[in-house]
C-alpha positions, 0 to 999 in steps of 0.5 A: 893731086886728086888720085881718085878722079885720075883713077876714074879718068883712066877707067873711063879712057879704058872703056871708051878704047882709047887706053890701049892701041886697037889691034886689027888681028884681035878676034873680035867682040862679036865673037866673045859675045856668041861664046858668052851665049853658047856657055850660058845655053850649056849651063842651063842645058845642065840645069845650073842656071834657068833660062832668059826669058827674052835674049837680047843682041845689041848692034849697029845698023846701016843708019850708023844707029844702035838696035835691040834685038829681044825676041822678035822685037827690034827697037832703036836704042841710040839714045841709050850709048853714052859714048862711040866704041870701036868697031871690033867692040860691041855694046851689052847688058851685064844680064847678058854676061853673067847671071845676077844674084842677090843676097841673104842674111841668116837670122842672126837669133839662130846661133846655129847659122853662125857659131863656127861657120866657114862660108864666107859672108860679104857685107857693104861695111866689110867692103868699105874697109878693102884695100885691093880688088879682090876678097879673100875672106870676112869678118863674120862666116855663116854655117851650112844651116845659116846658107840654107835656111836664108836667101843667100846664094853661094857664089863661085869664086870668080864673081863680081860683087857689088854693094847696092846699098849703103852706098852702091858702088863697092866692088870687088872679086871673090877669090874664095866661094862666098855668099853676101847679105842682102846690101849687094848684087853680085854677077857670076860671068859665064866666062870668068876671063871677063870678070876683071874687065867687067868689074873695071867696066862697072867701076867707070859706069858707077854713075850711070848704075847710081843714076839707075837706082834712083826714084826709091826711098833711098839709093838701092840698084835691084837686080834688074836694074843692075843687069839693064846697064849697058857695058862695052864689050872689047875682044879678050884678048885687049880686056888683058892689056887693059886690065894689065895697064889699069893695074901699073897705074893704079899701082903708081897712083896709090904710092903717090896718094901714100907719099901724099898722105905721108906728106900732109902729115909731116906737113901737118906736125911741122904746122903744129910745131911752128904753133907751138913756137908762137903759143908754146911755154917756150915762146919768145914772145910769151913776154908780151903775154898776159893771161887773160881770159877768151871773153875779155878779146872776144864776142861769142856767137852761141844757142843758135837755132836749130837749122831746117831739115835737109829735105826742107832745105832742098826745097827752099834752095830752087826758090833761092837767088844766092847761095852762100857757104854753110858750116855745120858739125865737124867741119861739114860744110855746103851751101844754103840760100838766102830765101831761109829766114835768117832767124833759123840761123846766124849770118856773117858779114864779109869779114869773116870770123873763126867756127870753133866746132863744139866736139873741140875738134878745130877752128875754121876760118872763113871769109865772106858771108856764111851761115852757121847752125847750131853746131858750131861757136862762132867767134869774133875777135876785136883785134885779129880774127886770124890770131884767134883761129891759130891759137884756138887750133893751137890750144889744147881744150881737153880739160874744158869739154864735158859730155859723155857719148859726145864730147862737146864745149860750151859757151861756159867753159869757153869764157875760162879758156885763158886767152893771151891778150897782146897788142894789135901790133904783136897779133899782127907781127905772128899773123904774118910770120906763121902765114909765110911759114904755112905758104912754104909747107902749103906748097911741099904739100 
């Protein structure tokens, strides 16, 4: 059960108006939307915020077509809704809701922008490490002196804060007043009812907003950007229901991805038992073993070329006819075309072989053609390929790494792993009784 895609699903059932059922007697959206206009136009009669320069007002015309009001200009903007809304709801900005800020870092030379500091200061890294909606304090706090002297603005609490870099798409409430460095956009609302519908609403249009972030050298959304997106609007009183109902499934859904997680790793241990039960120094088969050693049974696939770049790459994969898997570093997998000459890799046959990673994190295996790059053995038994793999995911390699700030293993080290060399018979008969007692704990996960 993927958790996350049926998270994303219910986000977009709830802004489509098909989560909770449609009530006749709601106030409707239209009328949020004056309210919405009539706050902001008292905050900038207070001076608390300055005034747009261009309003704009999105409705549906007697063509059943969507407009833009902004001044006295009106254009069609059909081809701009992704999706229909009720009728009581209306389509917006997120500009036209709230006022968009950016963020600052003080410098951090100045030990006066950081000793001791007390306001709260989000960062994308921090964001990343949330497990609930809101924000309530921060790894680093910056001084009065360090707000003052940076660009970054203090935020009432309330506001909805999103990275916008590295990567664009953590969300989050600030329950306390915080300011962020400049890898977020944050929306103060002019309403702060909203604000939790609006970060639900954010969350399911995070495809649209990271679409608009594209033609940069790298994906960042600016401000303006962000404050074009367009949201539907639903009455106040069903953005309650909806937050209320999004917040039960979520709830359910996080205890199943926990159960789930428990469960793989239960699974996982057990697997790592029934290894040791075949490989172990208990085995009941280690009469059948005679220690030799790894290169006696199998052929070592190793120095392969360094692969082309990643842009390269993309470029060669619009001339390719047929794609096939790639394996890299730990396990990082994708696809790669047969236009890249073979010489910058080496490419399997169907049979398929195990990868041992270099960093002796795990073996693969993998059937069919597939290309390996630099960052992984490749190995191929004489025998057995399978009994390979689980040994090697068996076998503890710790005392045959090398390497300091990366522990790798060579094709050296490798040839003194002693391997157990056993009859094609034997290899078969514990292929086959790990397997039937994988398929069981494949299932209960």
């Amino acid at each position: 059960m993927d958790v996350e895609k049926i998270k994303q699903k219910i986000l977009d059932l709830a802004i489509r108006g098909k989560l909770v059922p449609q009530d006749p007697n709601d106030e409707p959206a239209s009328v949020l939307i004056e309210k919405i206009k009539a706050e902001k136009a008292k905050l900038v009669k207070e001076g608390k915020i300055k005034a747009s320069k261009e309003e704009s007002y999105i409705f549906k015309g007697s063509d059943n077509f969507y407009y833009e009001k902004i001044g006295n200009k009106t254009t069609c903007i059909q081809d701009e809704i992704p999706f229909e809304i009720p009728s009581t709801w209306q389509w917006t900005r997120i500009n036209n809701i709230g006022e968009i800020i950016g963020g600052g870092t003080p410098s951090t030379a100045n030990i006066e922008y950081w000793d001791k500091g007390d306001i709260v200061w989000i960062t994308p890294a921090y964001m990343s490490r949330l497990d609930t909606p809101f924000i309530n304090d921060s790894d680093r706090k910056i001084t009065t002196e360090g707000l003052r002297h940076s660009s970054a603005k203090l935020m009432p609490a309330g506001s909805i804060i999103m990275s916008s870099r590295a990567p664009i798409g953590y969300l989050a409430i600030n329950n306390v007043p915080a300011c962020t460095s400049q890898g977020c956009k944050s929306l103060v609302p002019y309403i702060t009812e909203t604000n939790m519908y609006i970060l639900n609403a954010i969350k399911a249009s995070i495809g649209r907003v990271i679409e608009s972030s594209k033609g940069t050298t790298f994906d960042e959304i600016s401000g303006t950007q962000f404050g074009n997106i367009l949201i539907p609007l639903p009455p106040i009183v069903e953005q309650t229901k909806i937050n209320e109902l999004i917040s039960k499934a979520f709830e359910v859904l996080t205890k199943i991805a926990d159960n789930n997680q428990l469960i793989s790793r239960y699974t996982k241990s057990v697997k790592g038992k029934i290894l040791e039960l075949f490989f172990g120094e208990n085995s009941s088969y280690k009469s059948y073993y005679k220690n030799g050693f790894l290169i006696d049974d199998v052929e070592i696939y190793d120095n392969l070329r360094k692969p082309i770049s990643l842009s390269e790459r993309e470029k060669r994969l619009e001339k390719a006819q047929t794609l096939y898997p790639y394996f890299g570093a730990t396990g990082q997998t994708g696809v790669i075309d047969d236009y890249i000459l073979e010489g910058e890799y080496v490419l399997l046959g169907e049979d398929g072989a195990p990868f041992l990673d270099k960093t002796a994190n795990k073996a693969y295996l993998v059937q069919g053609k597939i290309w390996v790059n630099n960052h992984a053995h490749v190995l191929k038994s004489k025998t057995n390929n399978k009994f390979l793999m689980y040994y090697l995911n068996w076998f503890d390699y710790f005392d045959y790494v090398s390497g300091t700030t990366r522990l790798k293993l060579n094709q050296a080290m490798m040839k003194k792993i002693p391997f157990p060399i056993v009859s094609r018979d034997i290899k078969e008969e514990i292929v086959d009784k790990i397997e039937k007692a994988f398929a069981i704990l494949d299932v209960i996960n």
